[in-house]
C-alpha positions as a printed Julia matrix, in Angstrom:
94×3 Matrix{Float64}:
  -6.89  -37.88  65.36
  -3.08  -38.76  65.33
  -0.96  -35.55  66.38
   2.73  -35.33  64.99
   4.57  -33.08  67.18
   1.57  -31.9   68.54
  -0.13  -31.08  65.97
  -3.33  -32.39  63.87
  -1.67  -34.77  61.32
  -3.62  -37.67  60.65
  -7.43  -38.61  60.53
  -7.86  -42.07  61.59
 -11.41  -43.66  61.17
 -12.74  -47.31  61.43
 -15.36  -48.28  59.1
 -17.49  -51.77  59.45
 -15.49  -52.76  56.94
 -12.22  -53.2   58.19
 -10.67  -54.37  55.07
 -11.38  -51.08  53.69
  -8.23  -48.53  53.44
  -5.67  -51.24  52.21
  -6.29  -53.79  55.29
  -4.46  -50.87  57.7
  -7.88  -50.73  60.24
  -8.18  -54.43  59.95
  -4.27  -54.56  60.88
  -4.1   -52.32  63.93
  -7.4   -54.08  65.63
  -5.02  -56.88  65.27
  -2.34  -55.23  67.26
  -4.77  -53.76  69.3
  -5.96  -57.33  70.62
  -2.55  -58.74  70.94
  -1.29  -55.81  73.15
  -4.63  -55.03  75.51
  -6.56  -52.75  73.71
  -4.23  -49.78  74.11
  -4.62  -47.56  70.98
  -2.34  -44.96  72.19
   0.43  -47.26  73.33
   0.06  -48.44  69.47
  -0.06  -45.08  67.36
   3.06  -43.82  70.03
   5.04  -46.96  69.33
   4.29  -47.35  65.39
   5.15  -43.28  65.24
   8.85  -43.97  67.43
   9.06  -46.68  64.62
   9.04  -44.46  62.28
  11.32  -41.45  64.22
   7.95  -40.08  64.4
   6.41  -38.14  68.04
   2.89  -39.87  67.15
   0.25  -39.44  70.18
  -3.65  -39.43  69.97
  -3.67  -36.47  72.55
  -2.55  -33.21  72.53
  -0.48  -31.63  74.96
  -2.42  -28.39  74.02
  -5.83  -29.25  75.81
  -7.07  -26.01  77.71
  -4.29  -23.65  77.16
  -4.44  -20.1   75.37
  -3.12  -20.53  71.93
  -2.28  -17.14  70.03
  -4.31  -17.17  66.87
  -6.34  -19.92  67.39
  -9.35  -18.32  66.63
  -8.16  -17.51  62.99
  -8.95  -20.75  60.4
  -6.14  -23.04  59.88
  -5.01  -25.32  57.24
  -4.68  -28.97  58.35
  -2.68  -30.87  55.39
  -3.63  -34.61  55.49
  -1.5   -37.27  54.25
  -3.02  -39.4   51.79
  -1.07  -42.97  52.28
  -0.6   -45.14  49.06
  -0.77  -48.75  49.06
   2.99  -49.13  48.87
   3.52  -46.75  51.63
   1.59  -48.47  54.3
   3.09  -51.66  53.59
   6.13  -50.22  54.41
   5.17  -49.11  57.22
   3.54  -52.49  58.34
   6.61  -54.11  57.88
   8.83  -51.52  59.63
   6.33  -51.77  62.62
   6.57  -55.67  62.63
  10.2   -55.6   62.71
  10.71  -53.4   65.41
């Protein structure tokens, strides 16, 4: 899970296949080797990339939160071929 401003934004999920979803999983196992395995350091650095507050953990873990028992709508962001190669090469030019 990739929170944006602490909150549940994106779903990330790494099939065998790494190829699959447009080459992205393939791409940040790539990035992943080249800067010691640190996913979070990646996801935090490609979100500051992208003026972005990107973190894998939530700042929310074991604290009362008003209404959380009531069901929520999480809106996932369905990224287009186009859109992750821009963000690729924004990431790679930073």
């Amino acid at each position: 899970m990739i929170y944006e401003n602490d909150i549940p934004k994106y779903y990330l999920s790494f099939s065998d296949d790494l190829k699959t979803a447009y080459g992205i999983g393939n791409w940040i196992m790539i990035d992943l080797e080249k800067n010691g395995q640190k996913l979070r350091d990646v996801i935090v650095t490609l979100g500051k990339s992208l003026d972005k507050e990107w973190d894998i953990f939530s700042s929310n873990v074991g604290k009362q939160i008003d209404g959380s028992w009531k069901s929520e709508k999480i809106e996932l962001t369905l990224l287009t071929d186009k859109e992750i190669e821009k963000i690729k090469t924004h990431y790679n030019n930073v």
